[in-house]
matplotlib code that plots the C-alpha trace (Angstrom):
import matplotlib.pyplot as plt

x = [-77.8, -74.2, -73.7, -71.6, -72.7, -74.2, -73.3, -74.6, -71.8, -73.1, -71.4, -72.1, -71.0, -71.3, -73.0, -70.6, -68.4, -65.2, -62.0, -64.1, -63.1, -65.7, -67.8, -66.1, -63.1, -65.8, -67.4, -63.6, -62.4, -65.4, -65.5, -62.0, -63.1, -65.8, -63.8, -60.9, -63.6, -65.3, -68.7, -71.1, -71.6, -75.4, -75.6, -74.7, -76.9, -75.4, -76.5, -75.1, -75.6, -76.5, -74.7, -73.3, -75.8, -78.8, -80.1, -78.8, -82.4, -83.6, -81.2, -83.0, -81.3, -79.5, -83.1, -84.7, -82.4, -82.7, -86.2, -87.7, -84.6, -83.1, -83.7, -81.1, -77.9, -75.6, -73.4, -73.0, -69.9, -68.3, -65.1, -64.9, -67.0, -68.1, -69.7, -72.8, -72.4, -70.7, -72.0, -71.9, -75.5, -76.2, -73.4, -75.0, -78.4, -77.3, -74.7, -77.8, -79.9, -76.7, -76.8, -80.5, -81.3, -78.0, -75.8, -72.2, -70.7, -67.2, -64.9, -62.5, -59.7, -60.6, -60.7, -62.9, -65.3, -68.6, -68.5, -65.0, -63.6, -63.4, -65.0, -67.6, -65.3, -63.3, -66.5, -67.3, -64.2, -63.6, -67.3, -66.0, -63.7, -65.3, -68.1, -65.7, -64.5, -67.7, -68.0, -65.1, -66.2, -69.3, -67.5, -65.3, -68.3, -69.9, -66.7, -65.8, -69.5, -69.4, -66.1, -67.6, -70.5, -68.6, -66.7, -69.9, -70.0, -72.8, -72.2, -74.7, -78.4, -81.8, -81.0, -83.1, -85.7, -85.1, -81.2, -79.4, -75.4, -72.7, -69.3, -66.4, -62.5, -63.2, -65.9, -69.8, -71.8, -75.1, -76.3, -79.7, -81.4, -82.1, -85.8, -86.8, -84.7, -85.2, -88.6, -90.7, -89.5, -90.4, -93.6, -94.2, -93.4, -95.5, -98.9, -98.2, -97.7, -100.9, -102.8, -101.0, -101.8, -99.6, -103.2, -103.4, -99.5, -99.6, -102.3, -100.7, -97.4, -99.5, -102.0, -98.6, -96.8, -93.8, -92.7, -91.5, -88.0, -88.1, -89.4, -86.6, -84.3, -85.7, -86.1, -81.7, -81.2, -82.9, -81.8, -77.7, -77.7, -77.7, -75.5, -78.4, -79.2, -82.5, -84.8, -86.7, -85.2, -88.7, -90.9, -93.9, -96.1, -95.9, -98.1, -96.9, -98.5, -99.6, -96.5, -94.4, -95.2, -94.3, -90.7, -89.9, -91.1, -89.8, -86.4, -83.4, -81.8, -83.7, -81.2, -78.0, -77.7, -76.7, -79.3, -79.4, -82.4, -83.3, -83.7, -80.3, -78.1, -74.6, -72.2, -68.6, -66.2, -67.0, -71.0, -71.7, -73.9, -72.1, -73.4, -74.1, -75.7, -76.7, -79.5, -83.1, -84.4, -82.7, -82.9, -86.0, -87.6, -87.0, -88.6, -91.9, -92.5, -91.1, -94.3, -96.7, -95.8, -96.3, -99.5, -100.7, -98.6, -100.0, -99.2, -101.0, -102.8, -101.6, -104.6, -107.2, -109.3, -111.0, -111.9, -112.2, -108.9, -107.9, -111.5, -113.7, -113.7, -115.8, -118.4, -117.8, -114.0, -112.5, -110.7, -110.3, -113.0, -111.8, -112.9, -113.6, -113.6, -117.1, -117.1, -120.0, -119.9, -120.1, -123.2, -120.5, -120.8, -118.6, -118.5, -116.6, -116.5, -114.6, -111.8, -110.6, -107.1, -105.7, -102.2, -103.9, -106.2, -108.9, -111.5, -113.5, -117.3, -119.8, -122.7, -120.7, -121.0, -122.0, -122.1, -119.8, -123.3, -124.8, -121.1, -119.9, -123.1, -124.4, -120.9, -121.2, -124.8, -123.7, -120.7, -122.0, -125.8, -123.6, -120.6, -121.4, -123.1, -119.9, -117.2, -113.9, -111.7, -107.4, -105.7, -101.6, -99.2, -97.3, -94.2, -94.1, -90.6, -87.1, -86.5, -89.5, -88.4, -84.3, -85.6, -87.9, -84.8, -82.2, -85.4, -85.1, -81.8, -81.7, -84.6, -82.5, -79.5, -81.0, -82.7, -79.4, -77.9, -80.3, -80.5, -76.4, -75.7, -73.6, -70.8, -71.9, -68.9, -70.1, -73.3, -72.4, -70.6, -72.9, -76.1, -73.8, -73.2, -77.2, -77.8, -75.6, -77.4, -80.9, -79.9, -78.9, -82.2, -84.4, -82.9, -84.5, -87.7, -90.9, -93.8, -95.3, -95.9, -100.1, -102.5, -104.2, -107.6, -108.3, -111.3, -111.0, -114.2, -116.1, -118.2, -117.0, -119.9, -118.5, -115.1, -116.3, -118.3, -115.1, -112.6, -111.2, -111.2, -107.8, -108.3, -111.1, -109.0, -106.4, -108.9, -110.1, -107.1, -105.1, -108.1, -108.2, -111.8, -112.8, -116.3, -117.3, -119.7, -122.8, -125.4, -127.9, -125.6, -122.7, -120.8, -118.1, -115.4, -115.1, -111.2, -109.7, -112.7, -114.3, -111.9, -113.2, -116.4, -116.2, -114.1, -117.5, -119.3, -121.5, -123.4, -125.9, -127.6, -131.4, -130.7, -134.0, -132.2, -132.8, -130.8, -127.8, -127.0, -123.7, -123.7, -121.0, -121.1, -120.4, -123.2, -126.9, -128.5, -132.0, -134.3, -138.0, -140.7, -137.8, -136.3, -132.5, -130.5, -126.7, -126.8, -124.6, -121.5, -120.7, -117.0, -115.9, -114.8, -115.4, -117.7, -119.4, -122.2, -124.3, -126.2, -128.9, -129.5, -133.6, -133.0, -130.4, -133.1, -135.6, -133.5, -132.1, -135.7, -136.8, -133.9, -134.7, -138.3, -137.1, -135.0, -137.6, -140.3, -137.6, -136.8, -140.2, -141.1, -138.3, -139.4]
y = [-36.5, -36.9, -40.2, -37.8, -37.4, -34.3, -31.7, -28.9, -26.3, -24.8, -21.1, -18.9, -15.5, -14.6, -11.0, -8.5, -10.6, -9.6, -11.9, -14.6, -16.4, -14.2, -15.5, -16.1, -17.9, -20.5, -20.9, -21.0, -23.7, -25.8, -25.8, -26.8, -29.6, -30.6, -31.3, -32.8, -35.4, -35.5, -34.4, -32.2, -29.3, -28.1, -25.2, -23.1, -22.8, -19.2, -17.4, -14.1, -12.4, -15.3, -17.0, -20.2, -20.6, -21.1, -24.7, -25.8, -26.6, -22.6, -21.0, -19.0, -20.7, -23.7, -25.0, -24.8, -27.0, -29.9, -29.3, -29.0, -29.7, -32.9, -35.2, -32.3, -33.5, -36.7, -34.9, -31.5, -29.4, -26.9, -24.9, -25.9, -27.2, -24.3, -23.1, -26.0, -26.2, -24.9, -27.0, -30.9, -31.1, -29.8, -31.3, -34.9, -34.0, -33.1, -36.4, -38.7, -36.6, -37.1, -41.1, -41.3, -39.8, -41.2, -38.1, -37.6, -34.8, -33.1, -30.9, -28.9, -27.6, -30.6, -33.2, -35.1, -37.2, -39.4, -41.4, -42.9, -44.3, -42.2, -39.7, -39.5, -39.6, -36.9, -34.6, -35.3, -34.3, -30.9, -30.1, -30.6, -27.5, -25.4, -25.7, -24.7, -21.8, -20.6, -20.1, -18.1, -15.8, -15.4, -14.2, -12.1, -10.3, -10.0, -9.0, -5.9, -4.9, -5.0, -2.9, -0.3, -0.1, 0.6, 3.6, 4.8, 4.2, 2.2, -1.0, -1.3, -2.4, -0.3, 3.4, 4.1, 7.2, 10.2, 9.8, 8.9, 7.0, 9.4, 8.3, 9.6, 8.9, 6.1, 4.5, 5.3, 6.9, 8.3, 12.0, 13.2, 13.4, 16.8, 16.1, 13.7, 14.1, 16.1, 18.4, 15.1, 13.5, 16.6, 16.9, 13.5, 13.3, 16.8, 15.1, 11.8, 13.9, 15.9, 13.0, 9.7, 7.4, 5.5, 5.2, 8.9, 9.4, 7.1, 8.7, 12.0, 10.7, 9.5, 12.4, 14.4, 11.5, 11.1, 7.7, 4.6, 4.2, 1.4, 4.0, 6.1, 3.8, 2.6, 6.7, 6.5, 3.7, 4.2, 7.7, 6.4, 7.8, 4.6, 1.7, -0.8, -3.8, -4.3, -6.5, -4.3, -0.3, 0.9, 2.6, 0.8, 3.5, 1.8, 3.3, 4.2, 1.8, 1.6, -0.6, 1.5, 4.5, 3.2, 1.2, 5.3, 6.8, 4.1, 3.6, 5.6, 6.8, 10.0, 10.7, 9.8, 6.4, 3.1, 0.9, -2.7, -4.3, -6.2, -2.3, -2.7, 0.5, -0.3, 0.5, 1.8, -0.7, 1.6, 1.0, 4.4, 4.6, 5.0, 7.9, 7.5, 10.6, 14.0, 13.5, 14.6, 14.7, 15.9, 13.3, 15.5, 15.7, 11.6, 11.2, 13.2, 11.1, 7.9, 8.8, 9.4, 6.2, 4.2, 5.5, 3.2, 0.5, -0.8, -4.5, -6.0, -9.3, -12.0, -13.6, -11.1, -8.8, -8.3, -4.4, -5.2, -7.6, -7.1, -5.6, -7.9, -10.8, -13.5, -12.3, -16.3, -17.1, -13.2, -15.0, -12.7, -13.7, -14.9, -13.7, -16.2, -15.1, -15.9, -18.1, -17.1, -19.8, -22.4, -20.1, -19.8, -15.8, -14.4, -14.7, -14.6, -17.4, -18.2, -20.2, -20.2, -20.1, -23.4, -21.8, -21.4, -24.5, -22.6, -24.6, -22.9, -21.6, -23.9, -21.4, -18.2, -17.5, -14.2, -12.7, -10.3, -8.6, -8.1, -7.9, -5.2, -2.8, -3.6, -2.2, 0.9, 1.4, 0.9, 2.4, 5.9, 5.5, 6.6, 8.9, 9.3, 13.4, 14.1, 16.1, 13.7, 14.8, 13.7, 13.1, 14.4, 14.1, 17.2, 17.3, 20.2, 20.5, 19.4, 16.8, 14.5, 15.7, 14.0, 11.0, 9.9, 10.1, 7.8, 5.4, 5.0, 4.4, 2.0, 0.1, 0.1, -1.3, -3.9, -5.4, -5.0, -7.1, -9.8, -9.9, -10.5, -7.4, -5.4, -6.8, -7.5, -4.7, -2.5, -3.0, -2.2, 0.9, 2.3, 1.7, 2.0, 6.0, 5.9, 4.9, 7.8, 10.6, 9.1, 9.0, 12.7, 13.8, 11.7, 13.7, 16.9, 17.7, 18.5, 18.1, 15.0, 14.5, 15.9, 14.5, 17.1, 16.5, 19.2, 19.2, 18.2, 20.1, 17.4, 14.6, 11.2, 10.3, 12.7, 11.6, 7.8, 8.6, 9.9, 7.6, 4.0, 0.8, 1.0, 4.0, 3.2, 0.0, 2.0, 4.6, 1.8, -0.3, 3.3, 4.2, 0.2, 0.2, -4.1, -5.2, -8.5, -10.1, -13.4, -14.0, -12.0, -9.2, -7.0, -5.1, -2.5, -1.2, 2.2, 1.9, 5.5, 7.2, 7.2, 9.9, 12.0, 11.8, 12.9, 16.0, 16.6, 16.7, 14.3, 12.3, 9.5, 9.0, 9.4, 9.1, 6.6, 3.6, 3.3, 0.9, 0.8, 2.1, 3.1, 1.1, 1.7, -1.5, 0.3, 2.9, 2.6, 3.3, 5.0, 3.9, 5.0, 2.8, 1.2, 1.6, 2.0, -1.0, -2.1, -3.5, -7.0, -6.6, -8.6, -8.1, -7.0, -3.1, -0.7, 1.2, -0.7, 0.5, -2.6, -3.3, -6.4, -8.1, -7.6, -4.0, -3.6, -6.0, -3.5, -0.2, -1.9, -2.6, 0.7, 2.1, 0.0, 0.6, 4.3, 4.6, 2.3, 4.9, 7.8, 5.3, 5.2, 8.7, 9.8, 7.4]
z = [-74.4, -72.8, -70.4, -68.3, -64.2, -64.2, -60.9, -59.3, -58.6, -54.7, -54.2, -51.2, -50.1, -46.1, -45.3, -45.9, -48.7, -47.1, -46.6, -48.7, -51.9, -54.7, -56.7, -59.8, -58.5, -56.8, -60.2, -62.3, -59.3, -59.2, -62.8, -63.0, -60.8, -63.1, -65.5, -64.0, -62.9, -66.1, -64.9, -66.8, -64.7, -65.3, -63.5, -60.4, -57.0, -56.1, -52.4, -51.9, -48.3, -47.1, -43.6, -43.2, -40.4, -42.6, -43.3, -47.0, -47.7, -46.8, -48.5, -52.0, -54.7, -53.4, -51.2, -54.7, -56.6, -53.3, -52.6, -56.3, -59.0, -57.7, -60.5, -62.3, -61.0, -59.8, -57.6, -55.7, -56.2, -54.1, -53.3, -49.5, -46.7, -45.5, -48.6, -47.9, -44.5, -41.2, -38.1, -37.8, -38.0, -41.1, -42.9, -41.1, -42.7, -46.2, -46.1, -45.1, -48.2, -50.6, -49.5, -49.3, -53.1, -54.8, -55.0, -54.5, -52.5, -53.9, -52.7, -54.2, -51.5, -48.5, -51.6, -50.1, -52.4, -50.4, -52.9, -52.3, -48.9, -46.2, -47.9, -45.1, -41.8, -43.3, -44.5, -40.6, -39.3, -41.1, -40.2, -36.4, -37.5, -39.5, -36.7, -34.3, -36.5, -36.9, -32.8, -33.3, -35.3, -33.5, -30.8, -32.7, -33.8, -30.3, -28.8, -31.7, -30.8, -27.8, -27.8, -29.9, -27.7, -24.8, -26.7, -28.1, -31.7, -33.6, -34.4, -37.5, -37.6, -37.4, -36.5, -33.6, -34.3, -34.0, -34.8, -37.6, -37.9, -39.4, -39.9, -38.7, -38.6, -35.8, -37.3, -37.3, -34.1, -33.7, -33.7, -33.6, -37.0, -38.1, -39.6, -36.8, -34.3, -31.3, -32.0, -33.1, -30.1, -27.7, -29.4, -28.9, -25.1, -24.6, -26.5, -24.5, -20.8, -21.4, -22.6, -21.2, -24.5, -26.8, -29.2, -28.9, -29.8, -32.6, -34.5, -34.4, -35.7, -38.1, -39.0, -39.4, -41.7, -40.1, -41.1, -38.7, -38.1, -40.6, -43.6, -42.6, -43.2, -46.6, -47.5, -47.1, -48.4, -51.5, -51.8, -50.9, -47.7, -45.5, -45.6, -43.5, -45.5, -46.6, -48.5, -50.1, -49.8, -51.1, -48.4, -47.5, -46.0, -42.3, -39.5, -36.2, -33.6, -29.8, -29.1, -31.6, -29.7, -26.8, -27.5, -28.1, -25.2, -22.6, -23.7, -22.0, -25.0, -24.6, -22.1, -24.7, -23.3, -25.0, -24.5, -26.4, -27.7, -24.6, -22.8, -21.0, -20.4, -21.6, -19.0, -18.4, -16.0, -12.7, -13.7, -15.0, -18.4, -22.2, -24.0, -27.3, -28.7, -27.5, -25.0, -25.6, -21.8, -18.9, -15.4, -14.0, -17.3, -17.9, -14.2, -15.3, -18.7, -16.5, -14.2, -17.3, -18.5, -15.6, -15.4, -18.5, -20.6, -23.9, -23.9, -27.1, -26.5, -28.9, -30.3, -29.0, -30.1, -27.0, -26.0, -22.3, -21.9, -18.3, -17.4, -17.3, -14.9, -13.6, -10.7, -9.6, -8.8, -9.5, -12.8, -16.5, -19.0, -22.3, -25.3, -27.7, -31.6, -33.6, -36.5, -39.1, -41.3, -38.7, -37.1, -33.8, -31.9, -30.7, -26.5, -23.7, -21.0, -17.7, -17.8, -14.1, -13.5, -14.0, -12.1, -9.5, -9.1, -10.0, -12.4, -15.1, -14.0, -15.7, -17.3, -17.0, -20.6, -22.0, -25.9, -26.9, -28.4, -24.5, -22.5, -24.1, -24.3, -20.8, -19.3, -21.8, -20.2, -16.5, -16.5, -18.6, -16.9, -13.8, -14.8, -18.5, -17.6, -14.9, -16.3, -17.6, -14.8, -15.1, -12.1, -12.4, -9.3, -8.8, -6.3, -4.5, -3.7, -4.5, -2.5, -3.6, -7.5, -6.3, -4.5, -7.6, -9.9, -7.4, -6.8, -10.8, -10.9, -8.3, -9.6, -13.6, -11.7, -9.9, -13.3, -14.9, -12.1, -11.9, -15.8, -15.7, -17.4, -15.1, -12.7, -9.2, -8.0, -10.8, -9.1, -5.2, -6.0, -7.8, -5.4, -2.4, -4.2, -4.5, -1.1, 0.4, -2.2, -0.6, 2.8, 2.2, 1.0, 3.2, 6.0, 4.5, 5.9, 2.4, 1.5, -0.3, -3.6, -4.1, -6.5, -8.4, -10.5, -13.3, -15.7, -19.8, -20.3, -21.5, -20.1, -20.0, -22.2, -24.8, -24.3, -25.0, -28.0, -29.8, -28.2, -29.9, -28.2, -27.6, -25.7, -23.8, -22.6, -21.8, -19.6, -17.7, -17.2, -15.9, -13.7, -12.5, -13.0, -13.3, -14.0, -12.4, -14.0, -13.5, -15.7, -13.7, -12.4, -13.4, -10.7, -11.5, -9.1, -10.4, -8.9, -9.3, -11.0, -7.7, -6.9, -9.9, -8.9, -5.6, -6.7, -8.1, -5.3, -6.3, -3.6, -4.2, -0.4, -0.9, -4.8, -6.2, -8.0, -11.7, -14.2, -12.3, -8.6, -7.2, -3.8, -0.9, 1.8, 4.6, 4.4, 4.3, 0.7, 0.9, -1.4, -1.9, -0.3, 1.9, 5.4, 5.2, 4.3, 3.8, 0.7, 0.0, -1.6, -5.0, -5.4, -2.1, -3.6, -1.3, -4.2, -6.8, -10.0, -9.7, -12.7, -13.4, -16.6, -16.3, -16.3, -18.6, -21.2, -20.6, -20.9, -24.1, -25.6, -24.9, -26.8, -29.7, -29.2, -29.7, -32.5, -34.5, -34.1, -34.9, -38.2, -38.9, -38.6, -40.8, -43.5]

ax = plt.figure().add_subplot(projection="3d")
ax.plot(x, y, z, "-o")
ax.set_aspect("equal")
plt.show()
């Protein structure tokens, strides 16, 4: 074996590789230096694509040799400091590691060595620069963005769906893709405006194969028709979500603006959007999706599975019940309990625990032993006139310029002209005398009961969350403010004075209820609603045993 130090020769290339030193005149310098030194150089630790930002000790091949190859070299070898390191504090951290576990640090242009004198202050100092140099080039890179956003070209990254980047004398901008541009998109908007669902969307997107955004990009890059970096160009087959869905549908790009990743509209100097492609919806058109979408927003719970999140609540204090996951191996159900609101000084209810097993059936049998045989009925707001059809559009406007203002996105004189401009448009059309906006309720033809049956979780959330239906319960009693669906039923018709009580009974406080046997009576509210189905646990056990009792004796009839 040779008695020569032994060194690790450290190279690194930035994302993009341009205006850098390649990779073979690191290797040929640091070589150079290896044996000017007289050091056996074992091997190279070499990181292609990779920034100067990343922690030495993440990066793929130079993190392997310091985490698991250390005992393989004396010293580490590279061209310049910013090949191992561009802020102060990770330089400080892989200095303390070098001290800590023997190893010298070299460097061939800044000739600075830790294991002579002031090898450490001046490692320090050029960190102190190549820190700072870094910043600048940060905001070189945010500035030329930001400079091509404002002149409408793509500055690289993701291609949004439904568009793809084409490049032209100036540089790359967006059109609308010719496979899944513009009649997946309007296909899209029409199934989500007759049936407001982001579940419902997603399955068809996914019934009909169109691939994610992400696919797409893995379908061009594999086939040379992209130049967006990936990991792995292979498509993986992803499925359109809920959330996915709905990132689409909300985002004003269908009208051709420039919208960042936060949802911000990128704006001219006078406040005025930047187009960036061809738009897919026109202002009126963007108003009535705007409106569908308002109408139900799919916000997935982190850590939840729970089908009734932002349903159920506790009959007690009015706070959510928690769902609480089972654990079968430790014999633990699945539940959900009250865990007050501890921003609001409210404490948890002791004893106001229910399984997921008898919550989730006992609001099934309330809420379809009342309105599961009515026809599904879907309420749509039509405006009758012009005027309410303009006022909706410079109420949206307003509303995108305040969040822009308050999020420091648009100038505050940007800002004032363009919602003093506003303000004179709505004071124009306020002036004109119209109609109101009506609501009108028109028949699925099916029951809600059907409708259920067939439905997911997802959807049946979303139903009850849109219609604001909330079910209060106590261990005894479960009360559910039908919210909205009160207005389906009474389009109906349907009335339940003199109506005998079974499992459940629809109760309005400030009426009498007639019941057999009994003079009238006001019944005493549970949640305060103004209609409630009012269910109790003794019944629901007995309508549930019955059921069994039932499908036992069908079972054992079959057999």
């Amino acid at each position: 074996m040779s008695d020569k130090p032994r060194a690790l020769g450290v190279v690194r290339l930035s994302v993009g590789n341009e205006n850098q030193t390649g990779e073979e005149t690191q290797r040929t310098r640091i070589s150079k230096r290896a044996d000017a030194e007289e050091i056996e150089l074992v091997d190279f630790a070499v990181d292609i694509d990779v920034s100067a930002s990343i922690s030495p000790w993440v990066r793929p091949s130079l993190g392997d040799w310091l985490n698991n190859k250390k005992a393989q070299f004396d010293h580490i070898i590279i061209l310049k400091i910013d090949r191992i390191a561009r802020s102060v504090r990770h330089l400080s951290d892989i200095i303390e590691w070098c001290e800590a576990n023997g190893k010298g640090l070299i460097s061939c242009e800044e000739g600075f060595d830790l294991s002579k004198p002031w090898g450490k202050t001046i490692a320090k100092i050029l960190a102190v620069v190549a820190e700072a140099e870094l910043d600048a080039i940060k905001a070189r890179n945010k500035a030329s963005r930001e400079t091509m956003r404002k002149t409408g070209r793509w500055p690289g990254g993701l291609v949004p769906f439904g568009r793809r980047a084409v490049k032209g004398d100036a540089g790359f901008t967006l059109e609308l893709d010719p496979e899944y541009g513009r009649p997946t998109l309007i296909e899209m908007i029409r199934h989500f405006i007759e049936k407001p669902s982001f579940s419902a969307v997603a399955d068809w997107l996914n019934e009909q194969g169109v691939p994610t955004a992400q696919d797409i990009a893995r379908i061009r890059a594999a086939a040379g028709e992209s130049t967006t970096r990936l990991a792995d160009p292979k498509p993986r087959g992803a499925r359109w979500t809920p959330t996915t869905v709905q990132a689409v549908l909300v985002s004003r790009s269908l009208l051709g603006e420039y919208v960042r990743a936060n949802g911000a509209v990128v704006r001219n100097d006078d406040g005025t959007p930047v187009m960036r492609s061809e738009p897919v919806l026109n202002e009126e058109e963007w108003a009535k999706l705007a409106e569908a979408v308002a109408s139900v927003k799919y916000k997935k719970q982190k850590g939840s599975t729970s089908p009734t999140v932002g349903v159920t609540f506790c009959m007690l204090c009015g706070s959510s019940l928690y769902f609480v996951k089972g654990d079968s191996a430790k014999g633990k159900r699945e539940r959900y309990r009250c865990h007050g609101n501890k921003s609001k000084g409210i404490q948890a209810c002791p004893k106001q625990r229910f399984w997921a097993e008898d919550l989730y059936p006992w609001l099934e049998s309330a809420l379809l032993g009342e309105i599961g045989h009515l026809e599904r009925m879907e309420s749509k707001t039509t405006i009758d006139d012009s005027r309410a059809a303009k006022l909706a559009l410079i109420d949206g406007k307003m509303n995108q310029l305040l969040k822009e203002l308050q999020r420091d996105e648009i100038s505050a004189v940007a800002y004032a002209s363009q919602v003093a401009s506003l303000a004179l448009d709505r004071e124009k059309v306020t002036s004109q005398e119209g109609p109101k906006p009506a609501t009108v309720w028109t028949g699925t033809g099916e029951s809600h009961a059907e409708w259920w049956v067939r439905s997911s979780v997802d959807e049946r959330r979303e139903f009850l969350k849109k219609h604001k239906v909330k079910a209060h319960f106590r261990p005894d009693a479960l009360a559910i403010d039908p919210g909205d669906l009160i207005e389906n039923i009474r389009q109906q018709g349907v009335s339940w004075w003199g109506t005998p009580a079974k499992a459940s009974q629809v109760l309005a406080p400030i009426e009498p209820v007639s019941l057999p046997g009994k003079p009238y009576e006001k019944p005493a509210t549970l949640t305060g609603a103004e209609w409630e189905i009012v269910s109790r646990w003794e019944d629901f056990e007995v309508e549930r045993a019955t059921q069994q009792a039932k499908a036992e004796e069908e079972a054992k009839e079959a057999g």
